[in-house]
N, C-alpha and C positions, 0 to 999 in steps of 0.2 A: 486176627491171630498174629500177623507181624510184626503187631505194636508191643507183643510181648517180648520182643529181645529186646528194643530200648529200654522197655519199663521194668524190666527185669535188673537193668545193667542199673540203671539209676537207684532203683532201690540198694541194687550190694555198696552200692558209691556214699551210699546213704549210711547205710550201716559200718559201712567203714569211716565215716566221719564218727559216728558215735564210736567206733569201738576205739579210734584213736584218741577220743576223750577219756574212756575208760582204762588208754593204756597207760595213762599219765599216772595211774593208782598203784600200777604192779611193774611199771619197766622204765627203766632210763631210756628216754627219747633217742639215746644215740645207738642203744644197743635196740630197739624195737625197726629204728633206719635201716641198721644191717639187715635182722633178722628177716623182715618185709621179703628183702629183693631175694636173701640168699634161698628163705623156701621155696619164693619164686622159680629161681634156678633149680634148683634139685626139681621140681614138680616138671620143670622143659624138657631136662638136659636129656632126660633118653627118647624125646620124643624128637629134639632138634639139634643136637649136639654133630651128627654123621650129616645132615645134610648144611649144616655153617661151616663145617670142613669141608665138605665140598666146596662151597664160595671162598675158601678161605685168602684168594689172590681178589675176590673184588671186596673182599672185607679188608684187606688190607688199603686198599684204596680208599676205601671211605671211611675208616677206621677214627680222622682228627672229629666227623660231620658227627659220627654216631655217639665220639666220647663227649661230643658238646650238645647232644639232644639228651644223653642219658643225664650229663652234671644239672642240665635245666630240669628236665621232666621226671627225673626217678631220686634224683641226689637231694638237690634244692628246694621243688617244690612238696614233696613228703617230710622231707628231712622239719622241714620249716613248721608243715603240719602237726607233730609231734611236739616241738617245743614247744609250739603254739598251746596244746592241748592243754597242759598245766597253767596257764594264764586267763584261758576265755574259755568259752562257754560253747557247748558241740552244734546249738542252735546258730550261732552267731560265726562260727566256722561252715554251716553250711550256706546262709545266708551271704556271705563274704564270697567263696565260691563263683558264685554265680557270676562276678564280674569279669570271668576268663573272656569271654566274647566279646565285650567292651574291651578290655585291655587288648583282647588281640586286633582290634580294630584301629584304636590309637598307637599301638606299636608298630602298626603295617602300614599306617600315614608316616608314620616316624622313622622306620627304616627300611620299607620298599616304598616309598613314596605313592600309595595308594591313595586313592579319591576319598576323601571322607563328604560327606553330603552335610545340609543343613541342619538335614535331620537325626543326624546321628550328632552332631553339636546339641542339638537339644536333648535327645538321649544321655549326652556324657553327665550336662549339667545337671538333669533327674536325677541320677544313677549316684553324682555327688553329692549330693543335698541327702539321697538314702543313707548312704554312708556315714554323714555327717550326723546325721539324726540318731544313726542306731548305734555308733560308736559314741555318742551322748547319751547316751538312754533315755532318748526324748527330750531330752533337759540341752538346749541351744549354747549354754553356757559351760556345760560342764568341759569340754574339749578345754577350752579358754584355762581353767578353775584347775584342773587334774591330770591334761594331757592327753597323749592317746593310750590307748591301754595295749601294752606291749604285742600280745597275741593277740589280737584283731591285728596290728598291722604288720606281722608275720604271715597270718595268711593273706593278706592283700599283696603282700612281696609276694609267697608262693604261688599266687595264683597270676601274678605277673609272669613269673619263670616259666607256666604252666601255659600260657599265653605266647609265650615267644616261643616256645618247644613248639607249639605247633604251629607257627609262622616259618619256623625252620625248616619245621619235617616235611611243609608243602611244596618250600621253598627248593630244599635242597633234593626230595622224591630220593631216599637212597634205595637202591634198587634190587635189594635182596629176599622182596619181599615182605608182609605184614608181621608174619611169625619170626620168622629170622632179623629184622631189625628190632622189633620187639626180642627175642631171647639176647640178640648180640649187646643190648643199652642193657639190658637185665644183670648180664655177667661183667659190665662196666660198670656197674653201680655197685658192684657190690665189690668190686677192686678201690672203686674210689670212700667207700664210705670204713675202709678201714680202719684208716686211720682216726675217721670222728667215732669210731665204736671203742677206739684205745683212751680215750678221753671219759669214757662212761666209769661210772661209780662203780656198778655191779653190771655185769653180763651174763646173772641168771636169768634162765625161762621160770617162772615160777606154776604154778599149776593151773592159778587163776588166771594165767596170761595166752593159755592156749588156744584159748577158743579164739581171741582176739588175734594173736598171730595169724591162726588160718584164715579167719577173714580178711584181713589185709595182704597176707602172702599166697591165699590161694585164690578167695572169693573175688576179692579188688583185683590182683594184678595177674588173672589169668581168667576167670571166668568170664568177669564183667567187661574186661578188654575184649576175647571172641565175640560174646554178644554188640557190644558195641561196633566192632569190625563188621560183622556180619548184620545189622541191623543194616549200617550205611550202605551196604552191598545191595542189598533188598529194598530200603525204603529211600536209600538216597540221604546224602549229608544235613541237607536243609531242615525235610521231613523229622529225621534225625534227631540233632540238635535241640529241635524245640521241647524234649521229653528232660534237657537237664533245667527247663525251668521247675520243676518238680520237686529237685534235689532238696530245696530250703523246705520246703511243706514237709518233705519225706524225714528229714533227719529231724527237722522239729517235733514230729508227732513218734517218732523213734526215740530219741531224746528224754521226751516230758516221759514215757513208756518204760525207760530201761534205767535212765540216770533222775527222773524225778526232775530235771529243769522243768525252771515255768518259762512258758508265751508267755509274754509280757505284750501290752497295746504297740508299745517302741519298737517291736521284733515285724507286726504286723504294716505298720506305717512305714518305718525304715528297708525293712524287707522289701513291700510294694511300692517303695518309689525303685529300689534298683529293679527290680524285674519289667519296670512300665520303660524305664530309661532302655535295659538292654533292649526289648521288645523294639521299642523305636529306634534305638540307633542300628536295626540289622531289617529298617524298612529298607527295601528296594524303591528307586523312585521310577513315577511311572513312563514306562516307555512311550516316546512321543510317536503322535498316528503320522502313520506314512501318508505323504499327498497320492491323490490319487490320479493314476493318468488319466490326461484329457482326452 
């Protein structure tokens, strides 16, 4: 029964990948940015608003920590997702996804100077070769011939950003709590993204856009966070974690369901080389037997 708040939280993650594919039809990516966090807010602000005033001397303190977890984690890497959406394809946005835990593995080699293993070497170069393949579409040559395709490597940057947001937030533990760091990046996201929503063409909601909104401002950044919070509470981060390999299967069969993309063989190969590469670059190696006393 436990395993239904991770697999609850993965599926709205899911459908939020598709419905940001779908927002690309009714919204300018910069006004959909704003609109994301700002419902978010409205949906907190009377549930958390009195008790962030109360912290509001150790928010001041940690205020540079939070406005550089929100610019990574709420700004950058959604922001990214949206543009992204009009470019690639919702399949290939969830598939891409997946390499947060690789990336946050080689950025933790690279800027906490963390152990990386043999094995996790072998994992990256898997995990690349996926990449390589499904950003070709199967075709080894096409990268060489055409390039990269602009949104695929949007979300590869976003899911970098997304990767280092939580190398950060381990890093730096700001200490106001899960809800309160979460609402306080909420209402700095939506202070910073002002300015790229002045940029936007149009900043109508249109009718067809609503449902999509609430999925990303209410379902994505408040349901599926609880659950995901509370999942790791219960089942422990490891346990956890392994339910976002799911994410690609989930938004592919969401996807082919609601927007009509096909699975292609390239989505299934290039797909399963990143998720065998992440799989192995987050083996543990094994602990060596203690001698025994004589």
């Amino acid at each position: 029964m436990l395993a239904l708040f991770p697999l609850l939280a993965v599926l709205i993650w899911s459908a939020n990948t598709v419905a940001s594919k779908a927002a690309a039809v009714v919204f300018d990516p910069a006004a959909i940015s704003l609109y994301r966090w700002l419902l978010a807010a409205v949906v907190l602000t009377p549930l958390f608003a009195r008790p962030l005033w109360r912290q509001r001397t150790l928010l001041r303190r940690h205020l540079p920590q939070l406005a550089v977890l929100s610019l990574l984690g709420m700004v950058a890497s959604q922001s990214l997702a949206y543009y992204a959406a009009h470019l690639t394809t919702a399949t290939n946005m969830g598939v891409f996804t997946t390499l947060i835990p690789l990336l946050s593995l080689l950025l933790g080699a690279l800027f906490f100077r963390q152990p990386i293993t043999a094995a996790a070497v072998a994992g990256v170069v898997l995990s690349l070769a996926g990449v390589c393949y499904l950003m070709g579409a199967g075709n080894p040559l096409f990268l060489l011939q055409h390039g990269v395709n602009h949104g695929d490597a949007m979300i590869v940057l976003g899911s970098a950003a997304y990767a280092l947001y939580g190398l950060l937030y381990r890093h730096w533990a700001p200490p106001l709590g899960q809800w309160l760091n979460l609402y306080s990046q909420v209402l700095l996201a939506v202070l910073m993204l002002l300015p790229l929503a002045a940029t936007a063409d149009s900043l109508a909601i249109p009718l067809a856009g609503i449902p999509v909104l609430i999925v990303a401002g209410i379902g994505s950044s408040v349901v599926a966070a609880y659950l995901w919070m509370l999942s790791i509470q219960r089942l422990g981060s490891e346990r956890t974690a392994i339910f976002m390999n799911l994410l690609p299967l989930l938004t592919a069969l969401l996807a082919s369901v609601t927007l009509g993309e096909t699975i292609h063989p390239y989505h299934w190969i290039g797909g399963g080389l990143i998720l065998a590469g992440v799989s192995l670059s987050q083996r543990k190696p094994a602990a060596k037997p203690q001698a025994q006393a004589a």
